[in-house]
N, C-alpha and C positions, 0 to 999 in steps of 0.2 A: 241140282246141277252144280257141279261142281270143275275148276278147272285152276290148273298151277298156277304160280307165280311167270316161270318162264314160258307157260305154253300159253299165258295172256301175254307174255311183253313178244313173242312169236307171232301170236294171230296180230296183233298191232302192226307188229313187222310186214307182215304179208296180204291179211285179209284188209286193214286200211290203208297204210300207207300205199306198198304195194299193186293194189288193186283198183282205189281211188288214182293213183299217178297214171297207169295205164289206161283208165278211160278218158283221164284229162289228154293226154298226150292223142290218145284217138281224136277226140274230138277238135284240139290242132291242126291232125292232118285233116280234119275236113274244113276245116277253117280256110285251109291253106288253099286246097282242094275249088271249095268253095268262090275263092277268089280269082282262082285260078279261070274259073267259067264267065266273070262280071263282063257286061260289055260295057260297064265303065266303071272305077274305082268309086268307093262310096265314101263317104267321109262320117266319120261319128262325132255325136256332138261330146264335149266334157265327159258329162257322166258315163257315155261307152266307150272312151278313152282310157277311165279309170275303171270300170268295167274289167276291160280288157288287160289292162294294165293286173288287175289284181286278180286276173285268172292266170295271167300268164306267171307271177310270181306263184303263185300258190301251186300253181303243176311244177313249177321246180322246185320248189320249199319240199312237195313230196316226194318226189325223186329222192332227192338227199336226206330227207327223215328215214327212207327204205334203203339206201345205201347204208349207210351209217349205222342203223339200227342192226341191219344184219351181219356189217362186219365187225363192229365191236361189241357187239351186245349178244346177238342170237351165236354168232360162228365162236365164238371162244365155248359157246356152253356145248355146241355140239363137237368139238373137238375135243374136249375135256377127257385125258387121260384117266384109266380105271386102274384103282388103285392094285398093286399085284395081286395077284391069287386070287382077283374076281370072277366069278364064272356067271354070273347076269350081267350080259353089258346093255338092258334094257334103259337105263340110264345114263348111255355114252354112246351118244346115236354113231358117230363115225366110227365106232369100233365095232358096235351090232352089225352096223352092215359091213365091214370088212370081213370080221368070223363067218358068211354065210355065203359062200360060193352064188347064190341065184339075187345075193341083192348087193354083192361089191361091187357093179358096176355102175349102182344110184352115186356112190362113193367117187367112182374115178374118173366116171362121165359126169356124172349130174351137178354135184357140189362143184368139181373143178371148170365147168363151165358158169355154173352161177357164181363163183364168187369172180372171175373174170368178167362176163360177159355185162353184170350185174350193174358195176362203177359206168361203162360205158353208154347207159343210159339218162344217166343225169347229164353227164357230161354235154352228151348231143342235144339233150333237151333245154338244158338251160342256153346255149347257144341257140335253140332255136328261140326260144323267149325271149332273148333277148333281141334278137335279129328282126321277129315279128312284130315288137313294139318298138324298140330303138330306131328303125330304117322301115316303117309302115308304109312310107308314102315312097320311096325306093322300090318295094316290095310289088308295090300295087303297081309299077310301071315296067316292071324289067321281068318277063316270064325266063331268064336264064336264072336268075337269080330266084327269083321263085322254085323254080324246077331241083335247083340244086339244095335249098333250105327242104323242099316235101323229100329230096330222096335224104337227107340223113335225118331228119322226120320219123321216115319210117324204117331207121337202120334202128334208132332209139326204140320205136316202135317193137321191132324186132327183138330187140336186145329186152326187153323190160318184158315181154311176155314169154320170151327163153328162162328166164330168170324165175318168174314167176312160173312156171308151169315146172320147171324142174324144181322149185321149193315147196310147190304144191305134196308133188310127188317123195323127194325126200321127209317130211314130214308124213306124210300117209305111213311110209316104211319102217321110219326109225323118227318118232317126234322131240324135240326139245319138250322135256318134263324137267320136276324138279320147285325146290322151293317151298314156301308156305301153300296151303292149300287155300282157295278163293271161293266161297258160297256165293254162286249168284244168285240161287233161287232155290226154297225149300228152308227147312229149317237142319239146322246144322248138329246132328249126333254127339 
């Protein structure tokens, strides 16, 4: 079993960073959700303070390792100009899917809303981390304020699983390859 240099530092991209930050963020809004329902605020002692404390940084820590990752690191490789007079662009994912009429629009739908949509999830989430540990005991009193931290919760929510499901899919189509080759398993030829 075998897999590249970029299509590991890609799965990092998407399947951990990516994928771990969208269930943390899920389980946020139940969090929030959650609170939402108390018929009295609860108090946590120290240790689920810091608990919480280091859940909530770690769901934005990932956010921005998958932000970051993908716009300096995965989107240069998938943009990467073919040199002239290429005629496999199986190594230049935006230009594969440009040359074929039934998959340029992974290209002008897919990528242009992931790389947009994509920033705008950390964004909202680290606000919400912040807002849910910084102002806890605010939180647990004021359902305005509650109501309006779940809705861009799940604007984040939204945005981080638009992202992810159109990089799913652009990868299916045209993957970042490339690099030294990686054995992870078996013996190497």
């Amino acid at each position: 079993m075998e897999i590249t240099y970029r299509g590991l530092i890609t799965a990092l991209h998407g399947i951990f960073f990516g994928s771990l930050f969208l269930m943390a963020a899920f389980a946020a809004v139940v969090e929030l959700i959650r609170r939402h329902h108390e018929l009295s605020p609860s108090e946590l002692d120290p240790g689920g303070v810091r608990l919480e404390r280091f859940f909530l940084i770690a769901m934005a820590l990932l956010g921005w390792a998958a932000v970051l990752t993908g716009t300096f690191i995965v989107y240069p490789w998938y943009r990467a100009a073919p040199p002239p007079g290429t005629l496999d662009l199986a190594a230049f994912p935006r230009n594969f899917l440009l040359a074929h009429p039934n998959t340029a629009a992974w290209h002008s739908l897919g990528m242009e809303w992931k790389e947009h949509i994509g920033w705008i999830a950390p964004i909202v989430l680290t606000m919400l981390a912040a807002v849910m540990y910084g102002h806890r005991k605010t939180l647990a009193r004021n359902p305005h304020l509650r109501n309006a931290v779940l809705g861009f919760a799940l604007v984040g929510i939204f945005a981080t699983a638009t992202a992810g499901l159109f990089g799913a899919m652009l990868d299916k189509n045209a993957p970042v390859e490339g690099g030294a080759t990686i054995t992870l398993m078996g013996a190497a030829k």
